[in-house]
N, C-alpha and C positions, 0 to 999 in steps of 0.2 A: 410442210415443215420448214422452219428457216434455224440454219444451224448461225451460229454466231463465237469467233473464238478472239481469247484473249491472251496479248503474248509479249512479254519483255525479252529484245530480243537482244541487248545488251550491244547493239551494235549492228542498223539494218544490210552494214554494204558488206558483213561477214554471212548474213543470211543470204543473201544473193550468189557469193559464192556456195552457199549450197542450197539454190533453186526454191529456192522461198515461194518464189512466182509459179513455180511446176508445182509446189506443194500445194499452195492454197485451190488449185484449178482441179488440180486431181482430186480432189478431196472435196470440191466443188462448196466451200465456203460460201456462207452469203456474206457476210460480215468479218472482217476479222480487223481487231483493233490493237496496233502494236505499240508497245510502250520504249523509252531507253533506246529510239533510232538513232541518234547519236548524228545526227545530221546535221550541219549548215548552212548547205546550197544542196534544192531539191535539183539545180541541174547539173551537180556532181553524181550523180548516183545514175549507175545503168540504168538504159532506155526503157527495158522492161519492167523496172521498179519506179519509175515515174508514171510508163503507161503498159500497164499490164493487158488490155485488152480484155477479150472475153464476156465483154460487159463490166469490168470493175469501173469504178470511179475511186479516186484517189485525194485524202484529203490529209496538208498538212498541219501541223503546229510544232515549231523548230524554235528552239532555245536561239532569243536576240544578245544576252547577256555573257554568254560564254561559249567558244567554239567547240564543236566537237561534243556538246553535251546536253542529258535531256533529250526530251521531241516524243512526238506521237504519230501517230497517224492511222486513219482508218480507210483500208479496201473494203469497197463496200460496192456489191450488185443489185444491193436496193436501191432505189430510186431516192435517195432525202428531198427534205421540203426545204432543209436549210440546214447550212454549218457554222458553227459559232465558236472565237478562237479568243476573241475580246469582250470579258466580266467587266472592263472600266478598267479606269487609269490606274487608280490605286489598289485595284483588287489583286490578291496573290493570283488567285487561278489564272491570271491574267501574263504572270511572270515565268519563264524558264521552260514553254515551251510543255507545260504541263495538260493541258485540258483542251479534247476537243469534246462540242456538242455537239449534236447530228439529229436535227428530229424529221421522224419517220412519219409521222402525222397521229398513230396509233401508242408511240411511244417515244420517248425520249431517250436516247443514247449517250450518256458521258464515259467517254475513256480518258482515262486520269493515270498521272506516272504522283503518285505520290511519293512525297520525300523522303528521304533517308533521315534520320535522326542521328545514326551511328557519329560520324565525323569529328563533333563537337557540340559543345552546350547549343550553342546558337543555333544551331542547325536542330536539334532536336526544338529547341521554342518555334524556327520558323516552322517545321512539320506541326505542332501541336496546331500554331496560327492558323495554316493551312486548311487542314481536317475542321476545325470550328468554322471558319466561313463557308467550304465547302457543307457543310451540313445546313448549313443558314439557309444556303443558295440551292440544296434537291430541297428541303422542307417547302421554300417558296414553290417551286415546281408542283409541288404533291397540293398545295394548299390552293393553287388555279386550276386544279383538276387535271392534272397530266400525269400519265403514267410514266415511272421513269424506270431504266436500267444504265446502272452504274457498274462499269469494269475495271480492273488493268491492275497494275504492282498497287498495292497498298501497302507496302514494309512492314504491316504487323499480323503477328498470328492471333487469334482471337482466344482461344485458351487452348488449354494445357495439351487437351488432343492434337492441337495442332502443329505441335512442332515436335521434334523426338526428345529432349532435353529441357523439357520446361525448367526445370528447378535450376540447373546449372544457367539459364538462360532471362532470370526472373529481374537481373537490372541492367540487361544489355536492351539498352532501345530498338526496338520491334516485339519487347515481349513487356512493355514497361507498364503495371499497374493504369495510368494516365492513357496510353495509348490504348489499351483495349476496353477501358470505359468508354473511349472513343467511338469505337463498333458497337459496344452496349446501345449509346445514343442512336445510332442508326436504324438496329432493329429497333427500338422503342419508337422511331417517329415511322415506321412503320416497313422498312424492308426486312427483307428475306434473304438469307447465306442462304442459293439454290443449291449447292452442293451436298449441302448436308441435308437437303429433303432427300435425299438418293444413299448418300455415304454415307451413315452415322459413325462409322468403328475408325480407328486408329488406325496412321500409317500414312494416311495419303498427304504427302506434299507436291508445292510448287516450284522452291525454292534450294539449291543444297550449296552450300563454300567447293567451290571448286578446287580450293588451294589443296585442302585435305582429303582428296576423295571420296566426299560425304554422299555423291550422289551414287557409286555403288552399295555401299553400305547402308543404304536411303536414310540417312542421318539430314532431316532435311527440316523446311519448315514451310503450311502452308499459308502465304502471303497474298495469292494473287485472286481473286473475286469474280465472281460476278452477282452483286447485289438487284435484286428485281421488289417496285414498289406491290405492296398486298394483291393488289388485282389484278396483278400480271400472273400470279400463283396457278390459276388457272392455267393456263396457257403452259406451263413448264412442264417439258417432255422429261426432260433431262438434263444432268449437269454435271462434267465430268474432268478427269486430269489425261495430260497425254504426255507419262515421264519416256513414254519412250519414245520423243522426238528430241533430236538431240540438236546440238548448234548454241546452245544460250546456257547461263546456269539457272534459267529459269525455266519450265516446261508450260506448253500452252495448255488452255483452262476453254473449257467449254460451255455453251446451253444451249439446248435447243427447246423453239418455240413452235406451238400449233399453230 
């Protein structure tokens, strides 16, 4: 089995202070792909969060535009064939530290910090942008025959089960009519929400406002993915949430694979 987890951690050198590196080893991760490390200079960050040992391999992608902000990165004890940080010059996946790929030879790995829309107008077009080319760009993947799985913060809940408050929440972006035809489009060209082949019923988030307490009250919403293309459906053991790791306001997100 290869377990594989997905985790906005709203800030990797806070994770560290609470043993990020003990966690994933104990827990014996194959993969685990973090979003929102908020990194700079990968040789700012403790020695064990650069090189963790044990067999991880360690791959960045850090926001060049804005310090302190954005980034990814995937610990990874599989072997890759190759890691991919540059879509092209003009291309958004390209910008702010968003997207790595990682092919496994059997599959295609994107972990993706997709954007916030909240902030302002603009920011919600560049998120729409975003999501459109990124769809352009797995569709090509699936259309040369490669199997893809796509993770990590996606900002939007896919309906109504997903978040505790749909209605009070119907024109705040991440719940936006636009944005969740967006996920419409994704399962249509042919992925799978692996979670919900296991979860169907209400309740389960990723996400909760930390200002207001929402995460006890599990007043939350679920945001964060993990998309697998048709043929990988097979293969899915399982796919799951894990609110009771604490450290981020986001909880890490799981699958595991035959």
């Amino acid at each position: 089995m290869t377990t594989l987890i997905s985790w906005n951690v709203n800030g990797l050198r806070s994770m560290g202070k609470l043993n990020f590196v003990e966690w994933i080893k104990k827990n014996k991760y194959d993969v685990v792909c973090l979003q929102e490390t908020k990194i700079s200079k990968i040789s700012d960050l403790a020695q064990e969060l650069q090189e963790p040992g044990d067999g991880y391999d360690v791959a960045w992608n850090v926001c060049q535009e804005k310090k302190g902000y954005s980034g990814v990165a995937v610990y990874s004890k599989l072997a890759p064939q190759n890691f991919k940080t540059d879509f092209g010059p003009n291309s958004l996946l390209s910008q702010e530290g968003r997207v790595i790929e990682v092919d496994y030879n059997d599959f295609v790995l994107l972990n993706v910090y997709f954007p916030n829309g909240k902030a302002r107008p603009e920011r919600l077009l560049y998120k729409l942008k975003f999501y459109a080319e990124f769809l352009v760009y797995v569709k090509k993947l699936l259309k040369s025959g490669r199997q893809v799985i796509f993770t990590g913060d996606v900002n939007t809940a896919h309906k109504e089960i997903d978040l505790a408050r749909p209605k009070e929440n119907a024109k705040v972006s991440g719940f936006l009519p636009e944005e969740r035809a967006w996920i419409d489009g994704v399962m249509n060209a042919g992925f799978v929400d692996t979670f919900r082949l296991f979860h169907p019923g209400p309740g389960h988030y990723s996400w909760w406002d930390q200002l207001s307490g929402a995460r006890e009250r599990n007043v939350g919403w679920r945001i964060d993915y993990f998309f697998v293309s048709s043929g990988l459906v097979p293969r899915v053991k399982e796919a799951f949430i894990l609110p009771e790791v604490m450290g981020s306001d986001h909880a890490p997100v799981g699958l595991v694979l035959k």
